[in-house]
DSSP file (Angstrom, degrees, kcal/mol; ACC not computed):
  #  RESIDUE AA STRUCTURE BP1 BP2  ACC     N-H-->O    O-->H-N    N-H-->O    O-->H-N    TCO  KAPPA ALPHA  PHI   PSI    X-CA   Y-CA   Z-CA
    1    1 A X              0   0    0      0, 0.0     2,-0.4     0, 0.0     0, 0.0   0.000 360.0 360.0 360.0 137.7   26.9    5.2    6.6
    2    2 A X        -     0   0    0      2,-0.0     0, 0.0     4,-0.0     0, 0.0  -0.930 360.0-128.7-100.3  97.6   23.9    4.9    4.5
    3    3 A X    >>  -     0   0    0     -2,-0.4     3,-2.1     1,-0.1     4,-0.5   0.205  28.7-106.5 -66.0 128.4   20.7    3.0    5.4
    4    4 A X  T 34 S+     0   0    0      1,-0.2    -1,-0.1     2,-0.2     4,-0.1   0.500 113.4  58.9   8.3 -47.7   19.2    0.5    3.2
    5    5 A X  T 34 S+     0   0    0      1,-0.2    -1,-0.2     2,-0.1     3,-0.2   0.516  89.5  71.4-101.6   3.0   16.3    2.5    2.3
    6    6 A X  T <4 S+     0   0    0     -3,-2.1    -2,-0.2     1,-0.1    -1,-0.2   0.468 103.6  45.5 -74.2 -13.5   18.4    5.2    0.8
    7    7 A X  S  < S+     0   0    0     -4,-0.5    46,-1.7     1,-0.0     2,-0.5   0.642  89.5  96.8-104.1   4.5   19.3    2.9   -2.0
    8    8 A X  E     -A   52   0A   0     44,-0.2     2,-0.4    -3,-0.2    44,-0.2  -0.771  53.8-162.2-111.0 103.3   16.2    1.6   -2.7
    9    9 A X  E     -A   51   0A   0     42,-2.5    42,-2.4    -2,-0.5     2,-0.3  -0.804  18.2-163.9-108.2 146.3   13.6    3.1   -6.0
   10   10 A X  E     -A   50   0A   0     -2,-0.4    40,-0.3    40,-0.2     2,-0.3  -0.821   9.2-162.6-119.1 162.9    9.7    2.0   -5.8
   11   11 A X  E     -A   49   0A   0     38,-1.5    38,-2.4    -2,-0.3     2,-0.5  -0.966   7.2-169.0-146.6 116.0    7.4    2.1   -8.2
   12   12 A X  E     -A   48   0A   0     -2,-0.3     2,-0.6    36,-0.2    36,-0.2  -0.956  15.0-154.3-122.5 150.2    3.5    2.0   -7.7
   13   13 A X  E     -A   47   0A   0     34,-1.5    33,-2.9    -2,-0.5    34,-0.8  -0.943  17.9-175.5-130.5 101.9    0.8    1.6   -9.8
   14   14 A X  E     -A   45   0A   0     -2,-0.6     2,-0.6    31,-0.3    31,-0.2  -0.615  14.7-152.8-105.6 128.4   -2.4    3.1   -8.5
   15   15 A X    >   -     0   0    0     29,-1.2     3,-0.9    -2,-0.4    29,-0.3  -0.787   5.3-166.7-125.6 102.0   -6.1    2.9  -10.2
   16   16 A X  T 3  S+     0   0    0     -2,-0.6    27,-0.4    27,-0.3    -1,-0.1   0.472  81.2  60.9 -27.0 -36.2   -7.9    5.8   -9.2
   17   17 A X  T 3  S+     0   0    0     -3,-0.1    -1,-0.2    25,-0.1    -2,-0.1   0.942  84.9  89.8 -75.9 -43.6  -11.0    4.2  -10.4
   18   18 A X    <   -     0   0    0     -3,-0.9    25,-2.1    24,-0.1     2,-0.2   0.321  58.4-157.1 -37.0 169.3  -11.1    1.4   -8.4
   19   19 A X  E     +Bc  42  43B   0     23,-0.3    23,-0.2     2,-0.0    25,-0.1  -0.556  13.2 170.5 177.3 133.1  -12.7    1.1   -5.3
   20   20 A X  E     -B   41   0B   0     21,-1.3    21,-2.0    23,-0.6     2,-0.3  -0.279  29.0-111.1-118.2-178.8  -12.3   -1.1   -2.4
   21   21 A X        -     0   0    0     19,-0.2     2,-0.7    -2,-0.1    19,-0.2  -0.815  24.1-130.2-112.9 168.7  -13.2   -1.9    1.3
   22   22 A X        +     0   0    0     17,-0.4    16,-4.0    -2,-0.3    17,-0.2  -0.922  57.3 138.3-116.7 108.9  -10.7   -1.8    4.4
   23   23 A X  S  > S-     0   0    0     -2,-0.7     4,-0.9    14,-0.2    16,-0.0  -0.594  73.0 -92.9-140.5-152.9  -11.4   -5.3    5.9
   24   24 A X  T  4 S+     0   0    0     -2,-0.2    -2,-0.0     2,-0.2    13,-0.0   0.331 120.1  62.4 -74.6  -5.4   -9.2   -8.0    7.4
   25   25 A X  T  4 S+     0   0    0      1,-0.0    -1,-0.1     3,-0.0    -3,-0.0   0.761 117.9  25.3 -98.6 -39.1   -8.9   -9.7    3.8
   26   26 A X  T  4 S+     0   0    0      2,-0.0     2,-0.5     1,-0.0    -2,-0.2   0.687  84.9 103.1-131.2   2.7   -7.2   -6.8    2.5
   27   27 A X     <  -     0   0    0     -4,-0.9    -5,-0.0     1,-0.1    -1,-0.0  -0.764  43.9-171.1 -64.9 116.7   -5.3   -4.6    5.0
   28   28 A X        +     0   0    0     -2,-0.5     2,-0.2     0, 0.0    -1,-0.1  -0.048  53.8  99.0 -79.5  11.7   -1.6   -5.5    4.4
   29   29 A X  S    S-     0   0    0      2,-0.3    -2,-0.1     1,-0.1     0, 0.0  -0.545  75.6-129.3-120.9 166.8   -0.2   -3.5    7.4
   30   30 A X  S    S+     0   0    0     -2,-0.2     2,-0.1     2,-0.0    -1,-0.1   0.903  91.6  77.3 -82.7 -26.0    0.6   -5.8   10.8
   31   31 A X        -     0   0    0      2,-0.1    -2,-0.3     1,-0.0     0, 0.0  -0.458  66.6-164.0 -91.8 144.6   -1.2   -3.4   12.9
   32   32 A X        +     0   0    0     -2,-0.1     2,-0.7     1,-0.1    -1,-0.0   0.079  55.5 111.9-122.3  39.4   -5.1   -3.6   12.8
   33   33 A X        +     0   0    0      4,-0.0     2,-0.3     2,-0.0    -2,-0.1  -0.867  46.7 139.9-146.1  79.8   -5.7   -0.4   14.2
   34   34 A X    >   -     0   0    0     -2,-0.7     3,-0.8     1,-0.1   -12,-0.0  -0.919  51.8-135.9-141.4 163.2   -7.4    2.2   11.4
   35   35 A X  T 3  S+     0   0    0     -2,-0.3    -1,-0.1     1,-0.2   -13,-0.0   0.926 102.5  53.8 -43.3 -65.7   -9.6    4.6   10.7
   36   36 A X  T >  S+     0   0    0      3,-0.1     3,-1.5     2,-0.0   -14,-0.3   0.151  74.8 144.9 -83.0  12.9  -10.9    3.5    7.6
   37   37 A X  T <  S+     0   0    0     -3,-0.8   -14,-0.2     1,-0.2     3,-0.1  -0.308  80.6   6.9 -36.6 131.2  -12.0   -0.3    8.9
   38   38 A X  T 3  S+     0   0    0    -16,-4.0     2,-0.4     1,-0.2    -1,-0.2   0.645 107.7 130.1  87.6   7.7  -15.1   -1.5    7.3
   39   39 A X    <   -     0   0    0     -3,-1.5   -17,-0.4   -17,-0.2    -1,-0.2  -0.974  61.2-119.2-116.6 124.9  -15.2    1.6    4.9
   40   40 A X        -     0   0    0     -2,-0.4     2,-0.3   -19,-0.2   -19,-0.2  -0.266  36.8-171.2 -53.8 126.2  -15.6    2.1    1.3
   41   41 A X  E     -B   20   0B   0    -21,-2.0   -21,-1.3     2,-0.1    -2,-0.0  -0.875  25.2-127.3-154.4 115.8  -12.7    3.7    0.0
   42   42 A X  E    S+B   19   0B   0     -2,-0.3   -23,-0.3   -23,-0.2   -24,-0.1  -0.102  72.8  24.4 -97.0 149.1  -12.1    5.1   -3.4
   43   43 A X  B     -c   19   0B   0    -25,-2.1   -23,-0.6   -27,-0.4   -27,-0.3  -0.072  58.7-158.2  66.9 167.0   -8.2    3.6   -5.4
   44   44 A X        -     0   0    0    -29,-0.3   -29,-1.2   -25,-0.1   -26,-0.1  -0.788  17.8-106.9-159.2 113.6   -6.5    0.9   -4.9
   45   45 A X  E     +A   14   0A   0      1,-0.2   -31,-0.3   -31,-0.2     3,-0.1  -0.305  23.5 179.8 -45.3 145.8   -3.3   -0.3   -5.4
   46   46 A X  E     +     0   0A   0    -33,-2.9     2,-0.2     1,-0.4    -1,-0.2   0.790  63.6   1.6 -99.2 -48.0   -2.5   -2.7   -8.0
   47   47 A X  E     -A   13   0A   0    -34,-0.8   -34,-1.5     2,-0.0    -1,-0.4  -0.922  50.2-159.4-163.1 156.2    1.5   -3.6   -8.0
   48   48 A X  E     -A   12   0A   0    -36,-0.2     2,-0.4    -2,-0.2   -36,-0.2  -0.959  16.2-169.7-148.2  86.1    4.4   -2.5   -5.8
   49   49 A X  E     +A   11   0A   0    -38,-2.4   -38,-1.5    -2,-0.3     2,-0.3  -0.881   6.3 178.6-110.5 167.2    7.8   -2.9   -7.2
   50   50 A X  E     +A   10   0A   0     -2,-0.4     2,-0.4   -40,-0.3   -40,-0.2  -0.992   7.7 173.4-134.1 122.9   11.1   -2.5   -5.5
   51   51 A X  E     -A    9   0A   0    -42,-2.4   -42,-2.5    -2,-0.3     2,-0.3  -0.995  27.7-131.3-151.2 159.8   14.5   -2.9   -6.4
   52   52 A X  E      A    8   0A   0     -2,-0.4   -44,-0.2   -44,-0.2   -47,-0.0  -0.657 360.0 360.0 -96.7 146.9   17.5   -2.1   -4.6
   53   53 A X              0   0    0    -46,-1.7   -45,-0.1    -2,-0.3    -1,-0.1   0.159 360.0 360.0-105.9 360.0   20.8    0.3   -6.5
């Protein structure tokens, strides 16, 4: 049987130029528990797509 995320293509779109901070406004993850907190950090994501086959 084949999981869910074996069927699944992403696509991201990353700007190398950008550059952000790691703060509570803009860490997406559930967990708050990182390295980079409070740190200057060079990219960014932009867009995140997903689609299921």
């Amino acid at each position: 049987m084949r999981s869910s995320r074996e069927n699944r293509q992403i696509l991201i779109l990353f700007d190398p130029a950008q550059i952000g901070r790691v703060d509570e406004q803009t860490l997406k993850s559930r967990s708050n528990n990182t390295p980079w907190y409070g740190q200057e950090i060079q990219g960014r994501v932009v867009q995140v797509w997903s689609s299921r086959l």
